[in-house]
mmJSON file of the N, C-alpha and C atoms, coordinates in Angstrom:
{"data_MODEL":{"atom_site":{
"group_PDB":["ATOM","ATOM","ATOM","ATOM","ATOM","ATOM","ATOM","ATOM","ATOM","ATOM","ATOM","ATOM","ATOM","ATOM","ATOM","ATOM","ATOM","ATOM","ATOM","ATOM","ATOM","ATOM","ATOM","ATOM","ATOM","ATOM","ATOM","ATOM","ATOM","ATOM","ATOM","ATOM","ATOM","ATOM","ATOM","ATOM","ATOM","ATOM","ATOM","ATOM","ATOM","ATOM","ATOM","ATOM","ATOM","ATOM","ATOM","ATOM","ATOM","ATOM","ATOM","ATOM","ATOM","ATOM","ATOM","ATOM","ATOM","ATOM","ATOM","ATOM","ATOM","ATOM","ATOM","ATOM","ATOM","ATOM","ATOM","ATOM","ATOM","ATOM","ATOM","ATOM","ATOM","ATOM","ATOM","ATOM","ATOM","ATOM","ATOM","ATOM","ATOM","ATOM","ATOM","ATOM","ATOM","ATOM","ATOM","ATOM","ATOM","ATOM","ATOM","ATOM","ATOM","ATOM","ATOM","ATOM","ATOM","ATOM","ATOM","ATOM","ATOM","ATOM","ATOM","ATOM","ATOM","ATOM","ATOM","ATOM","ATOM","ATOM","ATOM","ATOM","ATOM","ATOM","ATOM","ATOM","ATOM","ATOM","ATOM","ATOM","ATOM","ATOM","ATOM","ATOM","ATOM","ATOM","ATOM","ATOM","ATOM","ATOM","ATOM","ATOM","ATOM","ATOM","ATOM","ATOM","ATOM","ATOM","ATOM","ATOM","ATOM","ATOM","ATOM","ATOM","ATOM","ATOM","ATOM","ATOM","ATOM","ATOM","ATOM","ATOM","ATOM","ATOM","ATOM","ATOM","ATOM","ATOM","ATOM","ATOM","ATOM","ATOM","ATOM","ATOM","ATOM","ATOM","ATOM","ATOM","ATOM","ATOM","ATOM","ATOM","ATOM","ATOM","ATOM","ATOM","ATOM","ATOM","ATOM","ATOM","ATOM","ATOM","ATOM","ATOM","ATOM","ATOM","ATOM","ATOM","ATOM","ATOM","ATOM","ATOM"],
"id":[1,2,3,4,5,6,7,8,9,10,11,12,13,14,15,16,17,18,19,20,21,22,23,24,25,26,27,28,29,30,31,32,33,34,35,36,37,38,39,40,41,42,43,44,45,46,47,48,49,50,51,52,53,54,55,56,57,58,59,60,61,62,63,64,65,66,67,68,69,70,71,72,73,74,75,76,77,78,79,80,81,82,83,84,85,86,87,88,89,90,91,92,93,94,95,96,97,98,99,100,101,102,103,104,105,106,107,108,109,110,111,112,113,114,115,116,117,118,119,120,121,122,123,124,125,126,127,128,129,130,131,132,133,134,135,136,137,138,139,140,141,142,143,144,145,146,147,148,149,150,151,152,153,154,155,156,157,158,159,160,161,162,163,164,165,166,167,168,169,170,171,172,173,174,175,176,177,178,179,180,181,182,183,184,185,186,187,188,189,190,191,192],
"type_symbol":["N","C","C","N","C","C","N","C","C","N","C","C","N","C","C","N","C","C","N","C","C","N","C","C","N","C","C","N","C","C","N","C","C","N","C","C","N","C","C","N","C","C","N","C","C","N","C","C","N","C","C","N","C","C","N","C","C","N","C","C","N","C","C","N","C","C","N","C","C","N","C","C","N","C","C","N","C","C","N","C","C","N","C","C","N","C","C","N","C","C","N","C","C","N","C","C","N","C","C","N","C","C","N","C","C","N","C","C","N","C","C","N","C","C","N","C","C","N","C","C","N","C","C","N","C","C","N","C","C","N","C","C","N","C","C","N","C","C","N","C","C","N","C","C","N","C","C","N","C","C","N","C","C","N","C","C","N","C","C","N","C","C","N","C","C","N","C","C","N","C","C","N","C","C","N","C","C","N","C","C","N","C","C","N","C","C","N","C","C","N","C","C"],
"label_atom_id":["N","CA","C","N","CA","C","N","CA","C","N","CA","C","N","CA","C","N","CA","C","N","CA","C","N","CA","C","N","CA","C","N","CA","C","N","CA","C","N","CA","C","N","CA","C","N","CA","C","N","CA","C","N","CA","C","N","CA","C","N","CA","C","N","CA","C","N","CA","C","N","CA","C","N","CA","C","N","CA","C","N","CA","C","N","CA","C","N","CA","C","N","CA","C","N","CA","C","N","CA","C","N","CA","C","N","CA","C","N","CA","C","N","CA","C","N","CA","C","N","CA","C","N","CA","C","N","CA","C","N","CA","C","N","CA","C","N","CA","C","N","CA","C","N","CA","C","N","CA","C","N","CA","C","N","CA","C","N","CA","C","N","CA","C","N","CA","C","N","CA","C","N","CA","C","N","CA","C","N","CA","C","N","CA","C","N","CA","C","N","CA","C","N","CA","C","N","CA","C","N","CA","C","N","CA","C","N","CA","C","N","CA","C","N","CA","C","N","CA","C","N","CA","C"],
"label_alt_id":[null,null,null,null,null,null,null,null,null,null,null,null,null,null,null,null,null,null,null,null,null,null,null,null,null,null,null,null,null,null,null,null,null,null,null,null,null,null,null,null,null,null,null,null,null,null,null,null,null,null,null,null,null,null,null,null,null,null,null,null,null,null,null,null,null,null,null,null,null,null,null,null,null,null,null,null,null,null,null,null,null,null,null,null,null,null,null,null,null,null,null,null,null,null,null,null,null,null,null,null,null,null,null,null,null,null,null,null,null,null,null,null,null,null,null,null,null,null,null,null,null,null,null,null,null,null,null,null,null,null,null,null,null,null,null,null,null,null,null,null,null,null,null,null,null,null,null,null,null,null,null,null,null,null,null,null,null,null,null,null,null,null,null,null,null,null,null,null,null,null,null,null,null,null,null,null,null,null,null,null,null,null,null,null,null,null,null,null,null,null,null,null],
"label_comp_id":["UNK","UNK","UNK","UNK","UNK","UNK","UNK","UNK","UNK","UNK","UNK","UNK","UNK","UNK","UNK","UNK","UNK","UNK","UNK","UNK","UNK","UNK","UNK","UNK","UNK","UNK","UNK","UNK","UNK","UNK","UNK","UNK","UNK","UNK","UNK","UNK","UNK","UNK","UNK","UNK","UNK","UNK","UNK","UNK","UNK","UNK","UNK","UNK","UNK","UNK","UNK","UNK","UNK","UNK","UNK","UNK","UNK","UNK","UNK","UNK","UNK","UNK","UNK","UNK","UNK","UNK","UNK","UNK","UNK","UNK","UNK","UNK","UNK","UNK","UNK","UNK","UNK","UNK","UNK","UNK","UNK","UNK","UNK","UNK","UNK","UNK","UNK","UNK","UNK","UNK","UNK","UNK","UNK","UNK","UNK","UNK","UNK","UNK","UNK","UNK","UNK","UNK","UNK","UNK","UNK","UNK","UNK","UNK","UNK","UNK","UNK","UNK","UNK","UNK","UNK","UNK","UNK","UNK","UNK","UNK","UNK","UNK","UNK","UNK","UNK","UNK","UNK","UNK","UNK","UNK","UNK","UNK","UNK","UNK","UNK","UNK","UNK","UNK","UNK","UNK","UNK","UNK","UNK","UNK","UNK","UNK","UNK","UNK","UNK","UNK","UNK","UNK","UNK","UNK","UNK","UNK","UNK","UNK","UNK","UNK","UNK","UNK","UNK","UNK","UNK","UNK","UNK","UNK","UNK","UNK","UNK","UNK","UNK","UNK","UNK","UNK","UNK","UNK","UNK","UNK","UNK","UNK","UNK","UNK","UNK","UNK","UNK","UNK","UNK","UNK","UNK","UNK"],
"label_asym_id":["A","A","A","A","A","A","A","A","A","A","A","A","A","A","A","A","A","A","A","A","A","A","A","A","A","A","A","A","A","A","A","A","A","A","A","A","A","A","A","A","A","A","A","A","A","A","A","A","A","A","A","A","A","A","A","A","A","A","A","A","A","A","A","A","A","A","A","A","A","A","A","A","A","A","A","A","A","A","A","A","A","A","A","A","A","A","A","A","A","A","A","A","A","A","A","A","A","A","A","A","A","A","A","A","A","A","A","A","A","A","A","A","A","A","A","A","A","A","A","A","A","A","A","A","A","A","A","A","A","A","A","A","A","A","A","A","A","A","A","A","A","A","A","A","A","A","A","A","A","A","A","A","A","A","A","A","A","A","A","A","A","A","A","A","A","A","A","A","A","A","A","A","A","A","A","A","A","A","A","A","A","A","A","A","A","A","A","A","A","A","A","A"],
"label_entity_id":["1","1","1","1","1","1","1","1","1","1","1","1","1","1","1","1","1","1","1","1","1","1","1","1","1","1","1","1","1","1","1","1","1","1","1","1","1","1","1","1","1","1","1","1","1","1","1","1","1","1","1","1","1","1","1","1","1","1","1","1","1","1","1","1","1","1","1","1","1","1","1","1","1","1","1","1","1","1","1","1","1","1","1","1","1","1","1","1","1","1","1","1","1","1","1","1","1","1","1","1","1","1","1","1","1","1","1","1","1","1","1","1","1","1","1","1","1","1","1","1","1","1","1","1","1","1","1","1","1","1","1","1","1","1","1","1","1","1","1","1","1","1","1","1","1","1","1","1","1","1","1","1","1","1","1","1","1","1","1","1","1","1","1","1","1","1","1","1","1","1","1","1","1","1","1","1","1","1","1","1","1","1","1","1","1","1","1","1","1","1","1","1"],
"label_seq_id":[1,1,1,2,2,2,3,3,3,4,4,4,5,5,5,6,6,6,7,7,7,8,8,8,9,9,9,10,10,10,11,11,11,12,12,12,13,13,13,14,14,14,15,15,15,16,16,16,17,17,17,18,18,18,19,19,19,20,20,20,21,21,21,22,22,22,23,23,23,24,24,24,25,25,25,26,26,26,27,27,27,28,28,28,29,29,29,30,30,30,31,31,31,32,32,32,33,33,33,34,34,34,35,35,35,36,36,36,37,37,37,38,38,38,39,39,39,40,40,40,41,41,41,42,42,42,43,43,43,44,44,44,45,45,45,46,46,46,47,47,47,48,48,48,49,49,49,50,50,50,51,51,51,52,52,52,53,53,53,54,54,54,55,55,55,56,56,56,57,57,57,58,58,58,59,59,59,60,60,60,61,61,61,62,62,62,63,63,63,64,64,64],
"pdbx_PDB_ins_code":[null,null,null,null,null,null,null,null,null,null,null,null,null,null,null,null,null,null,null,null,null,null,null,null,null,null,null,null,null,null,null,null,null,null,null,null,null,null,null,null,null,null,null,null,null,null,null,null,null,null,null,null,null,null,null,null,null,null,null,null,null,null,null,null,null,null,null,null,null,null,null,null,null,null,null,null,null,null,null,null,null,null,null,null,null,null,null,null,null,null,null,null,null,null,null,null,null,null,null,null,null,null,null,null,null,null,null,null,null,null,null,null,null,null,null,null,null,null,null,null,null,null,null,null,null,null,null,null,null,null,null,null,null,null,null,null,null,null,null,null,null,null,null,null,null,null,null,null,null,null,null,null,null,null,null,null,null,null,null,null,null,null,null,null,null,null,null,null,null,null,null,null,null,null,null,null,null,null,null,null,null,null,null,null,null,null,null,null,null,null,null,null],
"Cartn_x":[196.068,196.618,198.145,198.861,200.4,200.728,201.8,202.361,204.141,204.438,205.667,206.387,207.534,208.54,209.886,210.627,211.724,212.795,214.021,215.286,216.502,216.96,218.5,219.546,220.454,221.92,222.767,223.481,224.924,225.934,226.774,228.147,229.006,229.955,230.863,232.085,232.46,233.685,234.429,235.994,236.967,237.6,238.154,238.371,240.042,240.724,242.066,242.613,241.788,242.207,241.541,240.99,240.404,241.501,241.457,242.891,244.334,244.297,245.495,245.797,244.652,244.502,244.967,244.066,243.817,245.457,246.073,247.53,248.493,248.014,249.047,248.975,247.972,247.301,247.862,248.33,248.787,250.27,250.666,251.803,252.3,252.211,252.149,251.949,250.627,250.666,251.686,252.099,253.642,254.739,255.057,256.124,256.546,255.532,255.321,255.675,255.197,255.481,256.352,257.504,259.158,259.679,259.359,260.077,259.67,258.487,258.356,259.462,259.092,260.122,261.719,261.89,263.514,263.565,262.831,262.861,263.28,262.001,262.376,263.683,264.121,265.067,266.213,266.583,267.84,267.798,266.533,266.17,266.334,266.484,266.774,268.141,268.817,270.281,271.092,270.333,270.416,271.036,269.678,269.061,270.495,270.755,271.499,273.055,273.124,274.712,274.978,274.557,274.882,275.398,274.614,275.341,276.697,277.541,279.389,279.149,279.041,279.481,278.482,277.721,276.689,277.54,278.132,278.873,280.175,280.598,281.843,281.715,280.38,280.7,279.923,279.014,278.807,280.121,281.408,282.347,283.247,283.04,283.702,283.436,281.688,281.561,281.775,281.954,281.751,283.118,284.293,285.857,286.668,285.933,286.239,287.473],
"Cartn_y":[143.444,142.395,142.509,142.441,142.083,141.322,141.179,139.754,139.658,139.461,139.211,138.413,139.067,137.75,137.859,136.822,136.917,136.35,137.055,136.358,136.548,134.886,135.114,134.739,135.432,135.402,134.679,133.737,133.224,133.513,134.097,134.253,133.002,132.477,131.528,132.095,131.805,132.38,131.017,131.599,130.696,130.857,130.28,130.129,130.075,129.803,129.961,130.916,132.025,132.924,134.1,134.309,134.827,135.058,133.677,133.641,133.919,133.498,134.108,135.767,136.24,138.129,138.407,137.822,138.805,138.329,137.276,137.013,137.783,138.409,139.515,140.982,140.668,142.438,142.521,141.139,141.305,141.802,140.947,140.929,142.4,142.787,144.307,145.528,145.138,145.997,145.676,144.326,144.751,144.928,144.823,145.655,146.999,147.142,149.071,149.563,148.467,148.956,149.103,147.778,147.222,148.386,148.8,150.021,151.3,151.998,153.045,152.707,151.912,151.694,152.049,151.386,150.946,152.847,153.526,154.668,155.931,155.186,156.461,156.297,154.974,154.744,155.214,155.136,156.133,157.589,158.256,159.294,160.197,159.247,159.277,159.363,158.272,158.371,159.501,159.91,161.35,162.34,162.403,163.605,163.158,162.159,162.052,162.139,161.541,161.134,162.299,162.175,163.393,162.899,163.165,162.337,162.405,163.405,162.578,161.447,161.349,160.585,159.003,159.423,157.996,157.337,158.372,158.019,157.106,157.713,156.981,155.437,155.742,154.669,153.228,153.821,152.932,152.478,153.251,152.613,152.085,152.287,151.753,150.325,150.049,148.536,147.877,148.237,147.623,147.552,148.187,147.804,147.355,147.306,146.913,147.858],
"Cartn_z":[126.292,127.093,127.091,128.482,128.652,129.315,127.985,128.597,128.644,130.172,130.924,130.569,129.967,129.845,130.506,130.804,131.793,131.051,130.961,129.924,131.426,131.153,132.362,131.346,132.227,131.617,132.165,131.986,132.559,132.0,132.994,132.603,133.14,132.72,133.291,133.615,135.082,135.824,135.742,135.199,135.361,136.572,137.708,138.64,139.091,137.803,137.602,137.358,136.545,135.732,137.055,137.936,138.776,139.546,140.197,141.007,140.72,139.77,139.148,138.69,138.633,138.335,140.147,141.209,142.1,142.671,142.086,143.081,142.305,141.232,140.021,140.764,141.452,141.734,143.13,144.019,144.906,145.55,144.141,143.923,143.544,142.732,141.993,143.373,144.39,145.092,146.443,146.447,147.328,147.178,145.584,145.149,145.14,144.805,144.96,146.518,147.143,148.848,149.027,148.757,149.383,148.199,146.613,146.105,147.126,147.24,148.344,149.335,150.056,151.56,151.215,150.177,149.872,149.272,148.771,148.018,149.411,150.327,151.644,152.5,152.26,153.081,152.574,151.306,150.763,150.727,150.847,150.917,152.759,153.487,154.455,154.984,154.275,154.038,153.749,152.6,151.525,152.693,153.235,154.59,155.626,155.86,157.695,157.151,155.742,155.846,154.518,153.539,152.921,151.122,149.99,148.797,148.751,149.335,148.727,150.029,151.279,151.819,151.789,150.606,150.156,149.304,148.097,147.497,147.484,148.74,148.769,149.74,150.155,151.537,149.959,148.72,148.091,147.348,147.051,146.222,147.535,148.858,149.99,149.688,149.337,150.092,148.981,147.31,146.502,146.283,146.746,146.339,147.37,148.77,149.756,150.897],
"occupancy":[1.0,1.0,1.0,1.0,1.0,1.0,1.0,1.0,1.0,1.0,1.0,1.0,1.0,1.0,1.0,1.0,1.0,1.0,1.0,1.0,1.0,1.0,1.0,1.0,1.0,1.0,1.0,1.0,1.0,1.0,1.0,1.0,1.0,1.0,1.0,1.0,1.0,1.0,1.0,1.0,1.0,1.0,1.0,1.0,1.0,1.0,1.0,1.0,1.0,1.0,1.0,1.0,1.0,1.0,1.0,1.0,1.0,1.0,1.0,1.0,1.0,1.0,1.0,1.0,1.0,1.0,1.0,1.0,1.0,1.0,1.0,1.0,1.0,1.0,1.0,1.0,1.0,1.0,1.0,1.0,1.0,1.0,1.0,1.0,1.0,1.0,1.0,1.0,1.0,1.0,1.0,1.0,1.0,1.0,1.0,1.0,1.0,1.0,1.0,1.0,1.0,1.0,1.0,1.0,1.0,1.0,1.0,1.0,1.0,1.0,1.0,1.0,1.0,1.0,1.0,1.0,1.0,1.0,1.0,1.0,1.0,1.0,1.0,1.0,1.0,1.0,1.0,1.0,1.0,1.0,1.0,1.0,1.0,1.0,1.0,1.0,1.0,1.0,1.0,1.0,1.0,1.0,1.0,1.0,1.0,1.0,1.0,1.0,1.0,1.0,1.0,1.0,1.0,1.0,1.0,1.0,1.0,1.0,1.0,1.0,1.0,1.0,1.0,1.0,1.0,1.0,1.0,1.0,1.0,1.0,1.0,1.0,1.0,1.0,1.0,1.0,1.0,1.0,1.0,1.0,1.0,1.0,1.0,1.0,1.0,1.0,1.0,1.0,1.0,1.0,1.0,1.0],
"B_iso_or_equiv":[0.0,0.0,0.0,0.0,0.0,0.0,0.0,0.0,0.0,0.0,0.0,0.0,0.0,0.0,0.0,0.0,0.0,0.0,0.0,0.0,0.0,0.0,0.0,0.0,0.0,0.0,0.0,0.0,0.0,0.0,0.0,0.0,0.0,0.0,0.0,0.0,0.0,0.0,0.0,0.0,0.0,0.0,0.0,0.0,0.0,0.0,0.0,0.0,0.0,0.0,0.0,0.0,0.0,0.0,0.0,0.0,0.0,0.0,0.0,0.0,0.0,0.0,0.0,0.0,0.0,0.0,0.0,0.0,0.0,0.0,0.0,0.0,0.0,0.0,0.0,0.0,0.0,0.0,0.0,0.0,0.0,0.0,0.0,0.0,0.0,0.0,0.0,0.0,0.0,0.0,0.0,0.0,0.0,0.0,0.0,0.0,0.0,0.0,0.0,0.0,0.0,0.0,0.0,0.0,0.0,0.0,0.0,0.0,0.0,0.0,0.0,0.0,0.0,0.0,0.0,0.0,0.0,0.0,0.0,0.0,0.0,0.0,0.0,0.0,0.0,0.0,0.0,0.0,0.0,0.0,0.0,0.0,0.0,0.0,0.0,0.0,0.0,0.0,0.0,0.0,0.0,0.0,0.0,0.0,0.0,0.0,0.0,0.0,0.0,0.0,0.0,0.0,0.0,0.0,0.0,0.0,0.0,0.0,0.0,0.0,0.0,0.0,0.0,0.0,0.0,0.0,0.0,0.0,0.0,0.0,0.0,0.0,0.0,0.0,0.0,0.0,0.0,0.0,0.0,0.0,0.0,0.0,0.0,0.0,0.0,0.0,0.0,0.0,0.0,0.0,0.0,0.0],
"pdbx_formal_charge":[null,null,null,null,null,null,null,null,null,null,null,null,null,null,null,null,null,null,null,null,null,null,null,null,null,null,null,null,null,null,null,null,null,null,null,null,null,null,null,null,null,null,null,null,null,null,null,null,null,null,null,null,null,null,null,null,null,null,null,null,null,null,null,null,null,null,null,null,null,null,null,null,null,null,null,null,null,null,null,null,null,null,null,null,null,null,null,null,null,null,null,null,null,null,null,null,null,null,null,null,null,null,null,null,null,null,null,null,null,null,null,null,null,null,null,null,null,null,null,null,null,null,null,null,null,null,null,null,null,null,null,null,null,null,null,null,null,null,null,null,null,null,null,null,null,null,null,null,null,null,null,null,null,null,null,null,null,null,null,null,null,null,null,null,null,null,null,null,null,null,null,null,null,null,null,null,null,null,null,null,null,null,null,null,null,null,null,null,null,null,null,null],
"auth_seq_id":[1,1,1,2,2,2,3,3,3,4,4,4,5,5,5,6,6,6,7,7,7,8,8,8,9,9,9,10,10,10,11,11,11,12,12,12,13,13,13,14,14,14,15,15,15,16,16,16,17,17,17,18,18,18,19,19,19,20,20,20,21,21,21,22,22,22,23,23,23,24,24,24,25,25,25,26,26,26,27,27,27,28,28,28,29,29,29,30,30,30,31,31,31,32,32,32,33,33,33,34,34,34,35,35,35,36,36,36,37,37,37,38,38,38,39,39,39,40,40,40,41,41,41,42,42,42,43,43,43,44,44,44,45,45,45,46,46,46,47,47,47,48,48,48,49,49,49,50,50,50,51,51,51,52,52,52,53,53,53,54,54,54,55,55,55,56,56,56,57,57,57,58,58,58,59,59,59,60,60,60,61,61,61,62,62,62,63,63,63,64,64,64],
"auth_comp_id":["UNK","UNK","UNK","UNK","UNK","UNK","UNK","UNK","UNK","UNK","UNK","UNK","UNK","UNK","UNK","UNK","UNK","UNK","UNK","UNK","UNK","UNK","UNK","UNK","UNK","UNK","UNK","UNK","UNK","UNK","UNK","UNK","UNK","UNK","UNK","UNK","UNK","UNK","UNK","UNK","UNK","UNK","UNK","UNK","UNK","UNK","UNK","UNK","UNK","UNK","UNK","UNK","UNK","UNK","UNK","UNK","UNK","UNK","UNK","UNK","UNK","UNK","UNK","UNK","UNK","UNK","UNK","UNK","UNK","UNK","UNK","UNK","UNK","UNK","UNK","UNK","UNK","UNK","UNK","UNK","UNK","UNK","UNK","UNK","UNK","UNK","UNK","UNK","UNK","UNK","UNK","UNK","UNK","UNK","UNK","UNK","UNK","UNK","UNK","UNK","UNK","UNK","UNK","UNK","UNK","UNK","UNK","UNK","UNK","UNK","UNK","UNK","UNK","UNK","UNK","UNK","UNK","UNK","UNK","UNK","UNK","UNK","UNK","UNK","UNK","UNK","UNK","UNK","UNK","UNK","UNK","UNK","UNK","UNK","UNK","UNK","UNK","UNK","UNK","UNK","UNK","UNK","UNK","UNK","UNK","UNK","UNK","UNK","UNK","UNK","UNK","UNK","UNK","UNK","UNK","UNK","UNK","UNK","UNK","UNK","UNK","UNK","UNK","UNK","UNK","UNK","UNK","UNK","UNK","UNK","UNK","UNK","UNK","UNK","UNK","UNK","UNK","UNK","UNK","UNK","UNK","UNK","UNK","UNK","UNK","UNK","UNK","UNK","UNK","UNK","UNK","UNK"],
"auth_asym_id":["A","A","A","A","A","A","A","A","A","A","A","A","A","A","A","A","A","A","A","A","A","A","A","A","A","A","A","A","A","A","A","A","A","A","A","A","A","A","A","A","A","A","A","A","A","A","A","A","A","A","A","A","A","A","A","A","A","A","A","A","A","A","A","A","A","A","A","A","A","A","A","A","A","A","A","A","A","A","A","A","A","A","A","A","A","A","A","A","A","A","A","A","A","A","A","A","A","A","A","A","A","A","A","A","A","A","A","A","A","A","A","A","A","A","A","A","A","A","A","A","A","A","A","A","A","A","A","A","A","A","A","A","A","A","A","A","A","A","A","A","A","A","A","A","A","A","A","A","A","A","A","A","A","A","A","A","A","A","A","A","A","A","A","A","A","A","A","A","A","A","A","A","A","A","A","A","A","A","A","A","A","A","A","A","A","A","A","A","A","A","A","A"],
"auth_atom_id":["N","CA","C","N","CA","C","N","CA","C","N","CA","C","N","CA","C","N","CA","C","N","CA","C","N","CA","C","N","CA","C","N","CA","C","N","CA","C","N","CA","C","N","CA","C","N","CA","C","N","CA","C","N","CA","C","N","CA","C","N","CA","C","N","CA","C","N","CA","C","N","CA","C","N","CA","C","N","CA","C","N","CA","C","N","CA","C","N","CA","C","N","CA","C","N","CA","C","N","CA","C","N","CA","C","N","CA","C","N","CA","C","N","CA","C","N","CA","C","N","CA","C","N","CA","C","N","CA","C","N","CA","C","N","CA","C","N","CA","C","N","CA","C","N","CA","C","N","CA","C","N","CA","C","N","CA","C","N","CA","C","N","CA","C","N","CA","C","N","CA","C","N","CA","C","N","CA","C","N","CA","C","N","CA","C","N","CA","C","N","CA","C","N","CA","C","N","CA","C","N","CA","C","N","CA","C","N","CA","C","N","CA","C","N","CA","C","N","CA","C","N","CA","C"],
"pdbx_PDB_model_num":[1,1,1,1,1,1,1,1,1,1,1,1,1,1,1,1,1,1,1,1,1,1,1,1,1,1,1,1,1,1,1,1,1,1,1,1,1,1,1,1,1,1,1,1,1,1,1,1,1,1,1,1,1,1,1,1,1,1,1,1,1,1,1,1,1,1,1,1,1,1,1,1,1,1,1,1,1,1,1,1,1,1,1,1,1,1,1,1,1,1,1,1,1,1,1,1,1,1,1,1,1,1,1,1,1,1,1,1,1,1,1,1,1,1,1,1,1,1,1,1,1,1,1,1,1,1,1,1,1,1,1,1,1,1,1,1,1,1,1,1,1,1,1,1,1,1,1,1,1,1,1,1,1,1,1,1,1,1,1,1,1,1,1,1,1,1,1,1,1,1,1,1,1,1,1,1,1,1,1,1,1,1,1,1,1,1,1,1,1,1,1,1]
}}}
C-alpha cells in the first residue's frame, strides 16, 4: 500500500526590501550609462580636438 503525502512551503516576501533592491539595480544601471556616455564623449574630444589642445582649453576654463 502507498500512501501520498503533500508538504507546502511559504516563503515571505518583504515588499520594501524588493523595491528597494530593484530601485538600487536601477539606479546602478543608469549610472554606468551617463559614465559610458560622458566616457565616449571625451574620447571624442580626444579624436576632433587633440590632448594638448584638451588640455589647455581645460586650464582655459578653469583660470579663465
Amino acid at each position: 500500500m502507498t500512501e501520498n503525502t503533500q508538504t507546502t512551503t511559504r516563503k515571505d516576501i518583504n515588499i520594501g526590501t524588493e523595491s528597494s533592491s530593484f530601485a538600487l539595480g536601477v539606479g546602478i544601471v543608469l549610472a554606468a550609462m551617463v559614465g559610458l556616455w560622458g566616457m565616449a564623449c571625451l574620447v571624442s574630444a580626444f579624436i576632433s580636438v587633440g590632448p594638448l589642445n584638451m588640455v589647455k582649453g581645460y586650464f582655459t576654463a578653469l583660470l579663465g
